[in-house]
Structure formats: C-alpha cells, structure tokens
Steps between C-alpha positions, in 0.01 A plus 500: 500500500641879381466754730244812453824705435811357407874674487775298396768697600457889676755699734454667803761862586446686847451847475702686748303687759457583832319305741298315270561174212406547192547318208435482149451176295543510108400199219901388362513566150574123277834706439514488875464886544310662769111572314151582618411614875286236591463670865645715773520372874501685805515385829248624785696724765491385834235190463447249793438264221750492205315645198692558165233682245552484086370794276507499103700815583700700733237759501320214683165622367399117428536192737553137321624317781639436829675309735401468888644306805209345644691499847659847706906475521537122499857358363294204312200714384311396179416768196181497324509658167187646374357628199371856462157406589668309862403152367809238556778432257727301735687543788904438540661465875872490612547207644707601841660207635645377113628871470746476748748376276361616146191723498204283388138619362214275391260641265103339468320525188178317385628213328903555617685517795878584456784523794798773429824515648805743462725316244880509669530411868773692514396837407141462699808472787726780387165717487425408809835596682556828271079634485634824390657376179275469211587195377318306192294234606306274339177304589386189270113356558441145380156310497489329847293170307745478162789719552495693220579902501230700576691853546828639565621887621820543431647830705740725271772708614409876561449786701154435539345156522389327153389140394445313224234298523413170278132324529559200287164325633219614356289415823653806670291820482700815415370675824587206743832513331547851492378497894762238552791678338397824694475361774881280469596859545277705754487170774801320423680606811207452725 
C-alpha cells in the first residue's frame, strides 16, 4: 500500500534563530538539487508537551501538519503526527533504554512499522562526549518484519544543521517522514 503523499528523497536545513527551531524541508531535485518547499516547521516556545508545527510557508499563514508528544517532559515520550485537519498519520518514539549506546527511534505507520538507529557506534559516542561539536550523524530505519530500508537522514557538515533525507518505501507518508527528520534534529539530545 502507497502512502497518501509520498517523497522519495527531501532535505531538512535549520534556520538560525533565536530561541526558537525552525526548519525548512524542500522536494530533492532527480539531479539531486535542493527543489520545491514542501513546508516550513516551527517549534512551539515553551510547550509542556513537545509540539513541532509545519506550514506550506514561513509566513505560516497555512497549517498542513504537526507533530505532538502525547506525554509532558518524558525521556521515552511517543510523537503523534497529524494531518492539518488533527486526524493521525503515525506516531514515532525514541526508544530510551536502546539509545544509550546509539540513539534509536521507532516509527508506526498503518501497514509498517520500522526501527532506526544512528549508523556508527562510534560517532553516536564521540557525540556524546563532545555535544558541542556538530558532528554528521546518520540514522538508517529498516522494516522491523522484513528488514528492508524504510528511510535514512543523513546529517551534512555545516554551520547550521542540514539532512538529506531518502524514503525508499513507499508506505511512508511524506509528513510522518518529514516529522521524523525534524524531529532527529529538535529532540535528538533529549
């Protein structure tokens, strides 16, 4: 089964400001270029419940979707991503205890249900003894009942944070996807 809206490959830069994440996600080009805006995310100041928000611009006039911690401040809290209208997409989690040594997400999706990890061992440890370095890392989801990829962010070097994202299963909505990539990003040290 395809999802309602499919992506194959997107990225994901950070805009640099103050006191609040935002981000803006563009379609990649087949020539691998940076294309379309496909949305703009900001993330809710000072929430007791996690809450990342996606616009079809940054003049966030227009609300497609969101993401939203269903629990307040907890280490192992699940995500539900919603559509504009608030019905469910799918939900993602960080699984806490597997991220001790490599950071670890699941992601839920009618019909699919995929487990990613941060690919080296070794840099998930170097980040986590130098967390003011911004070191490339790189997260790779694979089906939990065949194994096969479902998604991979790849972090780039820069100044500000930027991913490459590749959604070779078409069972993966764009917006879960997108949420999940975002979301690599704005929780990943939480």
């Amino acid at each position: 089964m395809t999802a309602a809206m499919h992506l194959p490959r997107f990225s994901v830069r950070q805009r640099i400001t103050l006191g609040v994440n935002r981000y803006e996600i563009h379609a990649t080009t087949p020539e691998g270029r940076e294309g379309e805006l496909m949305a703009f995310a900001q993330q809710k100041r000072f929430a007791f419940k996690e809450e990342v928000t996606f616009y079809t611009d940054d003049s966030r006039s227009r609300r497609v979707f969101s993401f939203k911690a269903r629990q307040r401040l907890d280490v192992g809290a699940q995500y539900d991503v919603l559509d504009e209208a608030g019905t469910p997409l799918g939900v993602f989690a960080k699984k806490f205890g597997a991220s001790l040594l490599r950071s670890t997400w699941t992601i839920a999706v009618p019909g699919l249900e995929a487990t990613g990890r941060e690919r080296s061992v070794a840099v998930a440890l170097l980040r986590r003894a130098t967390d003011d370095l911004p070191l490339p890392f790189h997260f790779d989801f694979t089906d939990d009942a065949g194994g096969g990829p479902v998604m991979s962010s790849d972090r780039k070097w820069s100044l500000r944070d930027r991913y490459d994202v590749v959604v070779p299963d078409t069972r993966l909505d764009f917006r879960v996807a997108a949420a999940m990539a975002v979301a690599l990003d704005a929780l990943q040290e939480r």
